[in-house]
C-alpha positions in Angstrom: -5.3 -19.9 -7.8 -7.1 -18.4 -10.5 -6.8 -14.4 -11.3 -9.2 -11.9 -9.9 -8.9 -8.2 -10.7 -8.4 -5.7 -7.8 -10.4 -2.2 -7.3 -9.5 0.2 -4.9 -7.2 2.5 -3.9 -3.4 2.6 -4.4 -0.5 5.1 -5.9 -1.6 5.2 -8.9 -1.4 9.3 -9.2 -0.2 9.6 -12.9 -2.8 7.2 -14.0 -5.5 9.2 -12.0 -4.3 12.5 -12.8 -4.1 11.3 -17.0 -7.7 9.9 -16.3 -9.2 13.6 -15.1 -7.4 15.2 -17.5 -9.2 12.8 -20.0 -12.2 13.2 -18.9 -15.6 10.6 -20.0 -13.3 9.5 -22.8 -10.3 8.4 -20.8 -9.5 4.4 -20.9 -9.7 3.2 -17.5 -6.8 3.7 -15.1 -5.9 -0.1 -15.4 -5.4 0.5 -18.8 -3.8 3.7 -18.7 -1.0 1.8 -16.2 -1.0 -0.8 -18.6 0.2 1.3 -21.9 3.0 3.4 -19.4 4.6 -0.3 -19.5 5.2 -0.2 -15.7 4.2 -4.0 -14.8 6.9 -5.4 -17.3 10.4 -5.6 -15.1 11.9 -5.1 -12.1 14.8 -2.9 -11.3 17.6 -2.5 -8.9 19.4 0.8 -8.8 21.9 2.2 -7.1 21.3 3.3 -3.7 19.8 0.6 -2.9 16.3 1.5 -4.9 13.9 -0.6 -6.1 10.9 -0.5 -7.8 8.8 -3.1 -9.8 9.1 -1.5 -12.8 10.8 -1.8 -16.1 14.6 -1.6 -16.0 15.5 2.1 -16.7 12.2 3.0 -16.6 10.5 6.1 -15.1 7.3 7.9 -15.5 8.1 10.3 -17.7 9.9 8.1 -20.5 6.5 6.5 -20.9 4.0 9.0 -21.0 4.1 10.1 -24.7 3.9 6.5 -25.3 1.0 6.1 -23.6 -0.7 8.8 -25.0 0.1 7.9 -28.2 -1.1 4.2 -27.6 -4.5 5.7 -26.5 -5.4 8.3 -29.5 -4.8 11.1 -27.3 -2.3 14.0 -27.5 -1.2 16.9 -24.8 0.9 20.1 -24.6 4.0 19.5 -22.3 5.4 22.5 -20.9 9.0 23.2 -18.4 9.1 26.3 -16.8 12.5 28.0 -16.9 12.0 29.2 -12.7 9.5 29.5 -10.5 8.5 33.0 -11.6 8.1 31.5 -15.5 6.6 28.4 -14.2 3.7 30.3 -12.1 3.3 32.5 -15.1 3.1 29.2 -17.5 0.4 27.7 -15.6 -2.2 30.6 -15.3 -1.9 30.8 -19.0 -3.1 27.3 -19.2 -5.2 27.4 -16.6 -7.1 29.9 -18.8 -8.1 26.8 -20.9 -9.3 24.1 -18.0 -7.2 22.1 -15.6 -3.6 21.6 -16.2 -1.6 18.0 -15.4 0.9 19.1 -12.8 4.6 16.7 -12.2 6.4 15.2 -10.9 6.1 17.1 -7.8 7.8 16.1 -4.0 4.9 15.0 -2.0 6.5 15.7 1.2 5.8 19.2 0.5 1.9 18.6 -0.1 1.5 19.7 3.6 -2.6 19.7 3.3 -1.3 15.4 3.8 -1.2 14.9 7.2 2.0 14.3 8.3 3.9 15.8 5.2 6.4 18.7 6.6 9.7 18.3 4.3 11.1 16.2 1.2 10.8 12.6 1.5 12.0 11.6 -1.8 8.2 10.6 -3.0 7.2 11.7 -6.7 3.6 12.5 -7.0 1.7 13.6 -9.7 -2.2 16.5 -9.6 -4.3 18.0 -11.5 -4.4 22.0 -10.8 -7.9 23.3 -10.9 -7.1 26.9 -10.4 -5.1 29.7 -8.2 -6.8 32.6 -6.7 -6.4 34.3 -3.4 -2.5 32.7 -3.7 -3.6 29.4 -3.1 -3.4 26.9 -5.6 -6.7 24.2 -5.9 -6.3 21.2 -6.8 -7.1 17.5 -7.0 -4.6 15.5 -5.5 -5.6 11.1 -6.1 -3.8 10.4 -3.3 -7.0 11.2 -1.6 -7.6 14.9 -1.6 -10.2 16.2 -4.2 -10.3 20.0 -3.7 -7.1 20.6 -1.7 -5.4 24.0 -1.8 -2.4 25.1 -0.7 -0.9 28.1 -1.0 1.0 29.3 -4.2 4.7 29.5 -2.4 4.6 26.2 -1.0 2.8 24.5 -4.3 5.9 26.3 -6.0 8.6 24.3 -3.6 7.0 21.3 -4.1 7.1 21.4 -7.9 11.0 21.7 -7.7 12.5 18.2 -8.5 15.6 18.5 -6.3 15.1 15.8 -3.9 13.4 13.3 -6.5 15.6 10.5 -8.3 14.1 11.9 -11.8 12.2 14.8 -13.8 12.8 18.8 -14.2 11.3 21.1 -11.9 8.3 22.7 -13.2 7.2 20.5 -15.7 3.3 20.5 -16.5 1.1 19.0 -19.5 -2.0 20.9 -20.7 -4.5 20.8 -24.0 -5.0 17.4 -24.1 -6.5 16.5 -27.2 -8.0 13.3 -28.1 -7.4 12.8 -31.8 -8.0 8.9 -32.6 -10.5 6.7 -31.1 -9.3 3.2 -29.7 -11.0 0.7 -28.2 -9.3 -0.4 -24.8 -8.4 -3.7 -26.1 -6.8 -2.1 -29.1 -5.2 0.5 -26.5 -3.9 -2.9 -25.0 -2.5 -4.1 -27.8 -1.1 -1.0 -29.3 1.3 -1.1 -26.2 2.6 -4.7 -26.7 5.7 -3.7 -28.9 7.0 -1.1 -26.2 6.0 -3.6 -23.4 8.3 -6.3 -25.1 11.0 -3.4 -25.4 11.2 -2.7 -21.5 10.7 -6.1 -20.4 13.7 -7.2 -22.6 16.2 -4.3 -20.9 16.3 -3.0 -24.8 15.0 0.8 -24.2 17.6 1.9 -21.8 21.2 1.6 -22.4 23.1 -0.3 -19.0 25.9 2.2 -19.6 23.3 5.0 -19.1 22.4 3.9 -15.8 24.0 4.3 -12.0 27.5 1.2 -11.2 25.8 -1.9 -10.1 21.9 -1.2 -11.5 20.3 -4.1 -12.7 17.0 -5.4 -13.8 14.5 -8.4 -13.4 15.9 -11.6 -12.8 18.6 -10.0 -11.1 17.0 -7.5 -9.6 15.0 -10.4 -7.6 18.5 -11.7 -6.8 19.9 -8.6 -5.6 16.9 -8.2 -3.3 17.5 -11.2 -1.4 20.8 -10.9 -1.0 20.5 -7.3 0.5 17.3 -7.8 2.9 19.5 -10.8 3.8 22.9 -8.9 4.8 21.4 -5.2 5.2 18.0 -4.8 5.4 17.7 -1.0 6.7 15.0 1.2 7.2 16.4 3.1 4.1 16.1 -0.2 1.5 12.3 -1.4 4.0 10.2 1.5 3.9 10.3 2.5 0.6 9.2 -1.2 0.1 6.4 -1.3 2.4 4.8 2.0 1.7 5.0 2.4 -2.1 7.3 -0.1 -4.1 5.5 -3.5 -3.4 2.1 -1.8 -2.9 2.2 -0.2 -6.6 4.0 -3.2 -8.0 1.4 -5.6 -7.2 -1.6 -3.4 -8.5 0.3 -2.6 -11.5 1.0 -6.6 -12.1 -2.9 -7.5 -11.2 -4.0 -4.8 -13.7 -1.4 -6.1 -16.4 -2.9 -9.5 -15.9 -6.4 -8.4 -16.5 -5.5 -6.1 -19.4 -3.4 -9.1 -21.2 -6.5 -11.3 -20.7 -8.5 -9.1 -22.2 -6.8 -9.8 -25.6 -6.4 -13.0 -25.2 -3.1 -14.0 -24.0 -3.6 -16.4 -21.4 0.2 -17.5 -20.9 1.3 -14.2 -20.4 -1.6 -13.8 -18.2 -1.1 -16.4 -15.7 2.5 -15.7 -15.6 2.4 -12.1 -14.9 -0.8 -13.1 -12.4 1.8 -15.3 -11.0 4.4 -11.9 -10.5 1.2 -9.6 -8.6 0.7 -13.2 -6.0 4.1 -13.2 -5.6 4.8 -9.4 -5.3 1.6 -8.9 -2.9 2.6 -11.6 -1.1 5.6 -9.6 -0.1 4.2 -6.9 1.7 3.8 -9.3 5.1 7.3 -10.6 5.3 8.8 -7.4 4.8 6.9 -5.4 7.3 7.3 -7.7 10.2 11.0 -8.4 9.2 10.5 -11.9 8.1 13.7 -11.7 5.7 13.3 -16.1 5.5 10.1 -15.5 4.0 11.2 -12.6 1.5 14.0 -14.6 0.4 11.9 -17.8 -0.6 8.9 -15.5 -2.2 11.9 -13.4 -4.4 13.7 -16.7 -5.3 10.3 -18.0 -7.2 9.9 -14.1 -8.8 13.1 -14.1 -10.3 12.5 -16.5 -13.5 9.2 -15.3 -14.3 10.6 -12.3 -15.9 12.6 -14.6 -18.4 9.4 -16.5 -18.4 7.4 -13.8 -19.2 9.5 -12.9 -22.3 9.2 -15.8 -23.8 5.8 -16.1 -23.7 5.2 -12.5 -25.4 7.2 -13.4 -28.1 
């Protein structure tokens, strides 16, 4: 089956909310996925969390890469408390929109059905505050949202996320070097061979029993095979295997794009196989899973040899 790029919607809320913030001269979100490094890994962490992303990896250790790897620049700013952090972003709000995150979407309670952490990271662009409600866009599907500036505040505190600092928020972005997005493609390559190898984050620095790609895919199995809970299945089915095949599908297209076909197919390979999971694992189908994770696990070795 040959490759055929996807458009639509998915999480992609970083990407999106980079992509605003950019404005007419942002790459495209494909691309700006593609220079984060997300497609290239898979990771097991303790917990029982796992993501189709590079081992170690989160958002935040990849965005001055990525900005970096497409010519652009950006103020990043932590509030010291709520008070400080409120105060921080009028000030930049006095400039244009400011990137807002990682913020707990569970708190976003304009999102029906949102009334309390859930553990979700999420990522918006603030427009502005007046009359204490915060305005913003939110690309999980709500351009224009407000809510008001108390609850925007909870939200923004990290506490129940696996990552990030409370009140962390990126403003005058600056686009200082024009790149074409097949040079943006290739700029990323070196970090994208770093993260797919396990070489940027240290095992020792992560949680007893994390582990990444092929094993990762073997963990999996074993669990969904001996404990598959709600716990390890719905962060699967709503986010982890929905984001992971769009970010493998986009990585396919971007690494055709410059030419490398082998990589290509193999990672176009990775998004079948990843997509492909979403079925089996919502109906409970665990025979299924295990066969679809047994022919993912050596394409990540396969994968790093062929970027070599």
């Amino acid at each position: 089956m040959s490759h055929h790029a996807y458009t639509g919607s998915g999480p992609y809320c970083y990407a999106n909310s980079f992509a605003m913030m950019m404005g007419p001269a942002a790459p495209s979100t494909a691309v700006i996925e593609f220079a984060t490094c997300s497609p290239f890994g898979m990771q097991f962490i303790e917990k029982n969390i796992i993501f189709f992303d590079p081992f170690g990896w989160d958002p935040l250790k990849s965005f001055e890469d990525m900005l970096e790897a497409a010519g652009w620049t950006s103020k990043l700013t932590v509030g010291k408390d709520a008070d400080d952090a409120l105060a921080s972003l009028k000030k930049e709000l006095e400039n244009g929109p400011v990137f807002v995150g990682p913020v707990e979407m569970g708190y976003l309670c304009y999102q029906p059905g949102n009334n309390g952490p859930i553990g979700a990271d999420h990522y918006v662009v603030v427009l502005g505050i007046q009359d204490d409600m915060v305005d913003l866009h939110d690309p999980h599907g709500f351009p224009y949202a407000s809510i008001p500036v108390s609850e925007f505040l909870t939200a923004w505190r990290t506490d129940s996320l696996g990552y990030g600092t409370s009140y962390m928020m990126r403003s005058e972005f600056k686009h200082v070097q024009s790149f074409t997005e097949e040079d943006i493609i290739r700029r990323t390559l070196p970090n994208a061979r770093r993260w797919l190898g396990m070489e940027s984050v240290k095992a020792s620095d992560m949680p007893p029993s994390s582990c990444g790609n092929r094993k990762a895919a073997e963990k999996l199995a074993e669990m969904i095979q001996t404990n598959f809970h709600p716990g390890v299945k719905n962060p699967l089915i709503y986010f982890a295997v929905r984001v992971g095949a769009r970010r493998l599908a986009d990585g396919t297209t971007c690494l055709e794009r410059v030419g490398l076909v082998d990589a290509a197919a193999i990672m176009a390979k990775q998004a079948r196989l990843v997509g492909r999971l979403q079925y089996p694992l919502t109906i409970g189908d665990v025979e299924s899973a295990v066969k679809i994770l047994s022919e993912l696990a050596p394409t990540y070795d396969e994968l790093r040899d062929a970027l070599k």
